[in-house]
N, C-alpha and C positions, 0 to 999 in steps of 0.2 A: 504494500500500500504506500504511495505518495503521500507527500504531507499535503500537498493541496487534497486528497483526497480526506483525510483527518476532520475538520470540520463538518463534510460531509453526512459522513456518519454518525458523527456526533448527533448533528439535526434530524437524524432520522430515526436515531433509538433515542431522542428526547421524550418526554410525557409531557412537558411543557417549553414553550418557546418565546423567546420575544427577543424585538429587535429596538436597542433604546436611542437615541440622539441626542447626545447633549448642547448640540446647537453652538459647537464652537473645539479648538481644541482639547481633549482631555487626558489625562495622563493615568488609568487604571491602577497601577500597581504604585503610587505616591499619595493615592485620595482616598484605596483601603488597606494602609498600611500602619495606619493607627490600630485596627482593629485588631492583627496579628499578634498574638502573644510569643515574637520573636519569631525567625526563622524555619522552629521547627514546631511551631503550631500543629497540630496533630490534625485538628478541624479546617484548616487550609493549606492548602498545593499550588505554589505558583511553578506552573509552565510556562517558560520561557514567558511571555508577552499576557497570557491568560491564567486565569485563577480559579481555584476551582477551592468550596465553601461547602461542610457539612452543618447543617441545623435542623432542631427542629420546630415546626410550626406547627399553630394553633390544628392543624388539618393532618399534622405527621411529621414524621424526618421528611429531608429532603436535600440533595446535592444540587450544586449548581456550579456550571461554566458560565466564567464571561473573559470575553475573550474581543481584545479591541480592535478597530481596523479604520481604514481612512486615511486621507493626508490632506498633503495643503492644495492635492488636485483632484479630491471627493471631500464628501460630508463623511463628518468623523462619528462614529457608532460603537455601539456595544453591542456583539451578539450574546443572548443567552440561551443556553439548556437546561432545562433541572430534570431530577429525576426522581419516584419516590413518592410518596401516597401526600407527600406536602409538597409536589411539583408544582403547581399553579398558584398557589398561595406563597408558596419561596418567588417564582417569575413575576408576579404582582409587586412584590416589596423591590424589586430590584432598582425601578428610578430613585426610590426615598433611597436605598442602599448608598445609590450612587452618587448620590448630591444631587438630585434633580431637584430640590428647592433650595439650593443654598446659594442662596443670591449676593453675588458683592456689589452688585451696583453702588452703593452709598460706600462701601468702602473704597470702591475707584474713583466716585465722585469728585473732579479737580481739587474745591475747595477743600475737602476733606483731605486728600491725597495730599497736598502740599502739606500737611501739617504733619504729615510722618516724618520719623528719621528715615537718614536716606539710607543705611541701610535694609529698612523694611521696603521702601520703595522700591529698591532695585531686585531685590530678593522677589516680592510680589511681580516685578517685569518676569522674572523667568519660571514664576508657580502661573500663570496665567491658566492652566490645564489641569491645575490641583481644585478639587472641592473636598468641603466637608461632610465627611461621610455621617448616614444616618440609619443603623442598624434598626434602630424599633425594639431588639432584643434585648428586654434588661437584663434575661437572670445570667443571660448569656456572659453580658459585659460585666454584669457585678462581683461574679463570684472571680474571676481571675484577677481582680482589681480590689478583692477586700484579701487577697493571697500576698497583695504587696504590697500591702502597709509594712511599714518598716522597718521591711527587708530589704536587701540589695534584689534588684532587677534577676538576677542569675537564680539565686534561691529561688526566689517567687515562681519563675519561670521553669523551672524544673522540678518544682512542686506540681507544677500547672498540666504538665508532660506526663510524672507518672500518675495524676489521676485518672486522667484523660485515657488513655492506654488500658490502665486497672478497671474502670469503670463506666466509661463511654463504649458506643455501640458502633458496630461498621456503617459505614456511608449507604445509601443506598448509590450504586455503581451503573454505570454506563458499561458494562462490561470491559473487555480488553484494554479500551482507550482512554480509562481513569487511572489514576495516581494510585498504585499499593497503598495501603499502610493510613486510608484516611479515615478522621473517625467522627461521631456524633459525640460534643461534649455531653456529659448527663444534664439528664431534665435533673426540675426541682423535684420530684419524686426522688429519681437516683442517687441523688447528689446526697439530702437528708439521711439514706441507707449506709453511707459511708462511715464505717465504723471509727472507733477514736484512734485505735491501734494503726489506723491508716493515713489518718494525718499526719500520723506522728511518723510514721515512714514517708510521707512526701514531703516529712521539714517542715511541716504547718503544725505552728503552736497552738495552744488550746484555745486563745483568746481568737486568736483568727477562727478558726474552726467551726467558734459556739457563733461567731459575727455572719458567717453563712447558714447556717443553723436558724438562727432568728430569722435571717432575712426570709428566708426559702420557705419558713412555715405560712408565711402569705405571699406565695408566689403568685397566684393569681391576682391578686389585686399588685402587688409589684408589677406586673405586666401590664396592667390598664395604666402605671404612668407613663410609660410610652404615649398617651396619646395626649398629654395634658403638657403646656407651655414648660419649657426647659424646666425654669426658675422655679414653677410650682413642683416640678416631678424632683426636683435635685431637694425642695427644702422636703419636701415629704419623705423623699431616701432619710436625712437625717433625723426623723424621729426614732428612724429604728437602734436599738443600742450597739456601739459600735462602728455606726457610720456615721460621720463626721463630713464638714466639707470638703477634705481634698477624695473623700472616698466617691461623693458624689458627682465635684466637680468633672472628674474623672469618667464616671457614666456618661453623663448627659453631653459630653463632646465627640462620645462616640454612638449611644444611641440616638439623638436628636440633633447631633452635628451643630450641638449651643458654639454660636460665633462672640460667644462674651465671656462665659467661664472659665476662670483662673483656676489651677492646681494651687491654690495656697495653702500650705501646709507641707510642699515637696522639700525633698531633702536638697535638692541640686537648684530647682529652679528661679527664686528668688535673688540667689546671688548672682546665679546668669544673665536674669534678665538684669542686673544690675550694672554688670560690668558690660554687659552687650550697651546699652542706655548711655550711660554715665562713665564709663571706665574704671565701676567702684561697686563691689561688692554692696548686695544691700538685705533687707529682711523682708519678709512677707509684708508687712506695712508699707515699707519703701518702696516694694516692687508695685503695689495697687496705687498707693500716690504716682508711681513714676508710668503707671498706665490708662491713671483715671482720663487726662484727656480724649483717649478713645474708648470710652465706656460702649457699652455695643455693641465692639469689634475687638476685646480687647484680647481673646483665644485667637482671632485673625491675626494680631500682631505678634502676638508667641508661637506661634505656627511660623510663619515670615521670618521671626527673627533665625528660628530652628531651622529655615530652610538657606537663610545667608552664608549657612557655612562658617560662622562664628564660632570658637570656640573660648571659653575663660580659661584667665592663668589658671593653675590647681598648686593649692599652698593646701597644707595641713594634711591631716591624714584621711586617707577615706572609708567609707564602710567597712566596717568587717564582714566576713562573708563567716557564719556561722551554720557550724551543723553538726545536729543533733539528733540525729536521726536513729543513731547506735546506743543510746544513752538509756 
């Protein structure tokens, strides 16, 4: 088989199909790259140029390809397939997936625009084909994002791997032309069955543990915030014990693709944006004063700054990376 021939088939053992337009450049693999819990996400497969995503929906599991195509002499697209008794319900969500309402108009707006540093300016010249992605999926996003409180990234992430593995289900598959090895994270049912003895082999403490625990006992109504405005789904996450605002801020930029939510409370990112700013370290307080003029848009400008390629000096020591898994 050709690789032109590849897509082919793909469309032809799909269950569900759609073909999306984003109505201008876009760049797939930078707009849902937030969403990836690292390179070797177990629930995502990027092939070459196309990505392929196990979930599952209100209607079942479901797989899905998208896979980009277009240039500067067609309209730029997104092909999708999904597969799997939640095919059509995963192809439905895919324009919100994909940023199809994440409007920067007001943020390119001249007068607005001039008021950026330049280098968020220049940074935004060359994300022109980045949006912000908009899952819908909360239990999805929540549980690998209450795994990384106040841990180093790597822990978290490898916590996140063997549950996933332990506990998640196989994808439903396209046959021959899918990615080995992909899997369904657990629902909230599954996830709850997760004994202590297991956390405590994937390096999750007990406080984390019991913080998915709470949340997951009203996963359904957890799921209806998805549909309700960033700001009211993110304070409502905080009533539950254990989540906090960097726990939330953290959801809602990638279930609802909020273009205004800070991570305040992160270990790295205050002083970034600090020295990124100002050329001076600064605190969560500092960092909101030195973003309040773009109230708004102010996730758009720490996005931009992350994509300048800026990096801060590094003074002092950094994380430890513990574990205790053998203990």
């Amino acid at each position: 088989m050709t690789i032109a021939e590849v897509p082919a088939r793909l469309a032809a053992a799909a269950d569900a199909s759609l073909r999306w337009y984003p109505g201008g450049p876009y760049d797939l693999v930078r707009t849902l790259r937030p969403l990836l819990r690292g390179n070797s996400d177990p629930s995502f497969a990027v092939d070459g140029g196309a990505i392929w995503n196990a979930f599952t929906t209100a209607e079942g599991p479901a797989t899905i390809r998208l896979s980009p195509a277009g240039s500067a002499e067609m309209e730029h697209r997104v092909d999708v397939q999904a597969w799997g008794p939640g095919a059509a319900a995963a192809a439905a969500a895919v324009p919100r997936l994909l940023g199809a309402h994440d409007d920067w108009s007001a943020f390119d707006e001249p007068v607005f625009h001039a008021t950026l540093p330049r280098m968020v300016r220049e940074a935004r010249r060359r994300s022109l084909a980045v949006r912000l992605p908009s899952s819908g999926r909360m239990v999805d996003q929540l549980v690998p994002i209450i795994l990384e409180q106040k841990v180093t990234v790597i822990e978290a992430r490898r916590g996140y791997r063997y549950l996933l593995h332990r506990y998640g289900s196989p994808a439903p598959m396209a046959g021959s032309l899918a990615p080995a090895g992909l899997v369904l994270a657990p629902t909230a049912a599954q996830w709850l069955q997760v004994p202590s003895w297991e956390w405590h082999k994937a390096g999750v403490g007990p406080q984390r543990s019991a913080t998915v625990m709470r949340a997951l006992r009203s996963a359904v109504a957890l799921e209806r915030l998805a549909e309700l405005p960033a700001l009211d789904a993110a304070a409502r996450m905080q009533t539950i014990p254990g989540i906090g605002i960097w726990t939330a801020a953290e959801v809602v930029q990638r279930t609802h693709g909020c273009p205004d939510s800070v991570s305040v409370g992160d270990y790295h990112l205050a002083a970034y944006v600090g020295a990124a700013l100002t050329g001076r370290r600064t605190d969560d307080a500092g960092m909101l004063r030195l973003l309040e003029p773009w109230t708004g848009h102010r996730q758009r400008v720490v996005r931009m700054i992350q994509s300048s390629g800026f990096r801060k000096p590094t003074f002092g020591p950094r994380m430890t990376i513990q574990d205790h898994r053998r203990h």
